[in-house]
N, C-alpha and C positions, 0 to 999 in steps of 0.2 A: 463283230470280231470273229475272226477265221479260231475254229475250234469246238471245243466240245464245254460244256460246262454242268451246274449242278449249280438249282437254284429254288427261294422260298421253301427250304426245311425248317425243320424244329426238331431237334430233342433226336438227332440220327447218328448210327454210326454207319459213315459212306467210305468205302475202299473202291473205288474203278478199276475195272481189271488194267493193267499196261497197258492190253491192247487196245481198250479204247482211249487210254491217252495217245498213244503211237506215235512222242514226238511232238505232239501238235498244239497249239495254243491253251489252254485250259483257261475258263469263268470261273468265282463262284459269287455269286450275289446275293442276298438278303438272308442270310443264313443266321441261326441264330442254336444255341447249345448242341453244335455239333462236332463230333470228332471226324476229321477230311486226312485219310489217307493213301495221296497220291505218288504212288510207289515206283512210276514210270518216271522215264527222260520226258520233259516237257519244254518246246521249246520256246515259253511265254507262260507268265499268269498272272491273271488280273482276279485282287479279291475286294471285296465293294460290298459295303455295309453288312458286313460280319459282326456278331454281338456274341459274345461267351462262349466262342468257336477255337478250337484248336486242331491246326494246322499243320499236317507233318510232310514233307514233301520231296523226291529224289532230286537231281539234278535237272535247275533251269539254266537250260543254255541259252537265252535271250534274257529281257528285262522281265521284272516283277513289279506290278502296280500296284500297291494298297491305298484305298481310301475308303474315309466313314466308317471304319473298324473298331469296335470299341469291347474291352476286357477279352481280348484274345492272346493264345499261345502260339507264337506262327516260328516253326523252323523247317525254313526254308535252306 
């Protein structure tokens, strides 16, 4: 997938600057007790197998994909 992502944590708290979203597709994959917030316009994101993660996110201008997420807070 075209983009930038964040993947195999534990126990983080992750903020990406805008700039490195800029727009552009966003990952996050096997993530597990983390708080993700992705503060930028993103034009895509796909989350996949998230566990105890909570998910705060600006405006997606394209789709949003979740699967295999389980005990998450996703406001997208």
């Amino acid at each position: 997938a075209a983009g930038h992502g964040l993947a195999g944590l534990t126990g983080q708290l992750l903020v990406p600057s805008a700039q490195h979203l800029a727009g552009q597709g966003f990952v996050l994959h096997n993530l597990s007790d983390c708080d993700i917030f992705l503060l930028g316009q993103l034009s895509a994101l796909r989350l996949q197998h998230l566990r105890s993660c909570r998910v705060y996110t600006g405006p997606v201008v394209g789709a949003t994909f979740v699967d295999g997420c389980s005990s998450c807070t996703l406001m997208l």
